[in-house]
N, C-alpha and C positions, 0 to 999 in steps of 0.2 A: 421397371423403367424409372416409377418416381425414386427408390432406391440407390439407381446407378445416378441420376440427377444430384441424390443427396447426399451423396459420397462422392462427387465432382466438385459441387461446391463447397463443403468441408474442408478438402482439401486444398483446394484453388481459389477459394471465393473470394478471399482478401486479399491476394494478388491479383485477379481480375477488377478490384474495388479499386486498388493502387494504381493501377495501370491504367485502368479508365480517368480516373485526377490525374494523374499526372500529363495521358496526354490532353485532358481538358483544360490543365495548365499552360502548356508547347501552347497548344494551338492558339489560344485567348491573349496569351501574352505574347506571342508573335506577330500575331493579325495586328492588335494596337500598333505595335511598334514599326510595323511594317507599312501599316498606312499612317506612321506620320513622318515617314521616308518618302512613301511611292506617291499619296494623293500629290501634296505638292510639285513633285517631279510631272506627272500625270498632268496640273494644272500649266506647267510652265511649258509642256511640250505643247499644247496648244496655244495659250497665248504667243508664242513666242514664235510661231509660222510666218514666215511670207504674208499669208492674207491675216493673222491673227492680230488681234488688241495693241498688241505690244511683240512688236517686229524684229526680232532678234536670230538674224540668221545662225551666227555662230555658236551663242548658248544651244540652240534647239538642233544643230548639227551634233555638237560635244555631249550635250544630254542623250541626245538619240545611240551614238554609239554605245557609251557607259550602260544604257539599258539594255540595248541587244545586245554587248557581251555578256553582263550580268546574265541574261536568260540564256545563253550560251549556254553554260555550264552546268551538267549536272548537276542535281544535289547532292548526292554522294559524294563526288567527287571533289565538290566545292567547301562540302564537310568535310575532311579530312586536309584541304589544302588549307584552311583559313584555322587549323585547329588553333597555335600560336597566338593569333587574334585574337580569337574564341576565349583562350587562359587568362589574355590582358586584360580583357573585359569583364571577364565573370570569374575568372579565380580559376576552373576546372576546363578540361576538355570536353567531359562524358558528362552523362546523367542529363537531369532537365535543363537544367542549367544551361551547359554544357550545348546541348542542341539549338536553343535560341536565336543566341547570335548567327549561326548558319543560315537558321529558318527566317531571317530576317531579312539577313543580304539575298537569299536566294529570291525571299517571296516579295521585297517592297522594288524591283522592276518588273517582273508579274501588272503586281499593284500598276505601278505608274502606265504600263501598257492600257492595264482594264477600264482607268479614266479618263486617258488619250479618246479611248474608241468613246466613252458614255461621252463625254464632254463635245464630241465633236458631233453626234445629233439632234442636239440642241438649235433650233431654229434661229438662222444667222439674220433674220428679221428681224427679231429677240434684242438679239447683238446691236446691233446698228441704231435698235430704238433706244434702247439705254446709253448709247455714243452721245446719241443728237440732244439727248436733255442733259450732256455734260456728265454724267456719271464716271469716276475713275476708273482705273485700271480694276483696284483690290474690289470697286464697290462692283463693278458688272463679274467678275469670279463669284462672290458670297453672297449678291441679290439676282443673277438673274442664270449664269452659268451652273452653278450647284446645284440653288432650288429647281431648274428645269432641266436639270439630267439625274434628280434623285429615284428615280425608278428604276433608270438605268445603272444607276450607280449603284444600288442595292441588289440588283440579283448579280451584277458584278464582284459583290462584296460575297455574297455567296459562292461563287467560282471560288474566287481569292482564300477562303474557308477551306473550302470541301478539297484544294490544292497543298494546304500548307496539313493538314489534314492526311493527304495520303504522304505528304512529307515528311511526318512523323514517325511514320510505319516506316519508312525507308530509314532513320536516325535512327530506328531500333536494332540496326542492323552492326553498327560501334556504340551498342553499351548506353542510347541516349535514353532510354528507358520506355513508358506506355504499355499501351497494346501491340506496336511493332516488336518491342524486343520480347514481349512474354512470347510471341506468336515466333520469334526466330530460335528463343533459348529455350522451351518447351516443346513447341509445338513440334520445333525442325529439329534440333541438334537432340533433345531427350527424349526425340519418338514418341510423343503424347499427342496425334492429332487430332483428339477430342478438344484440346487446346488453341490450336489452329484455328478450329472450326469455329468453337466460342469466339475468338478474338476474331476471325474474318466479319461474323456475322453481328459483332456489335459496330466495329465501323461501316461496316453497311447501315446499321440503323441508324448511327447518326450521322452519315451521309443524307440517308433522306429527309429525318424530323431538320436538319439545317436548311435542306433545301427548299421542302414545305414553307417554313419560318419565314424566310426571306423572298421566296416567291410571294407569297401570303402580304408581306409587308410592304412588295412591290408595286402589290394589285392596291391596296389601301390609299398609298401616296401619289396612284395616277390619277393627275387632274383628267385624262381623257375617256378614265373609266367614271367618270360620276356624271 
């Protein structure tokens, strides 16, 4: 057993090493870029309600659909229609690179959905007391709407993770590199599914240490747990 282990990794270990960076690469550099698309967006769909801060029927109708189309579409298939884009932007179709910009557009309305929902259980007494001592627009978002949906907002940041996450694996599928594409160009097309198995079971692991992390950090910053 320890033998066939050590003749596994010999052979595979550094492309198991590769592929683990690389999608820790996708993933890290998506998530940034993605929530500094969707927070925003996220923060304007609530302000921007009927009963919200700053009353903007049309913006919050026009945003609203751009996000529900945006979450429309597959990723896969969002990946290969924007490939074009994807070139203008980064140079390449393929590779890490290459998969970003998809995993951006696909995951920052995600994003702006998962802060729509954190921001709007925020106690609208909250809201109203920071109105009445004159507080602005920008000042009640960043003193009083953020800091009290940060709980929320965090194990939503976790969803938004463990999503762009399994999106990766899906990008492996044209060439975008990770653990999806070892797990497609190995595991499936060269009948290695000792491969498969390794790559399923490391993204399960760090599906969970992400979600531990962030729950963990959840529990920390809730004023209602102390």
């Amino acid at each position: 057993m320890t033998e066939t282990i050590s003749a596994f990794w010999n052979q595979y270990g550094q492309l198991l090493t590769d592929g683990t960076v690389d999608t820790f690469v996708m993933v890290i550099v998506s998530t940034v870029f993605a929530y500094l698309l969707g927070l925003p967006m996220g923060v304007l769909l609530i302000i921007t309600q009927p009963h919200g801060i700053w009353p903007r029927k049309w913006i919050n109708r026009v945003l609203g659909w751009i996000i529900n189309i945006g979450r429309s579409l597959p990723f896969i298939i969002l990946m290969i229609a924007i490939m074009d884009f994807t070139k203008l932007i980064v140079g390449t179709k393929i590779g890490v690179k290459g998969a970003i910009v998809p995993l951006v557009v696909s995951a920052a309305p995600f994003i702006a959905r998962m802060v729509e929902t954190s921001l709007s259980e925020v106690d609208a007494g909250v809201v109203e007391a920071a109105q009445s001592m004159g507080a602005s627009v920008p000042q009640i978002v960043w003193k009083v709407y953020l800091p009290e949906a940060k709980p929320s907002l965090i194990l939503g940041a976790s969803i938004s993770i463990i999503t762009i996450l399994a999106y990766t694996a899906i990008a492996g599928a044209v060439g975008a590199g990770g653990l999806g594409d070892l797990a497609i160009r190995y595991g499936y097309q060269r009948k290695v599914p000792s491969m498969m198995w390794v790559t399923v079971i490391l993204i399960i692991v760090l599906v969970q240490v992400i979600q531990s992390v962030f729950s963990w950090l959840a529990t920390k910053v809730d004023k209602r747990l102390r």
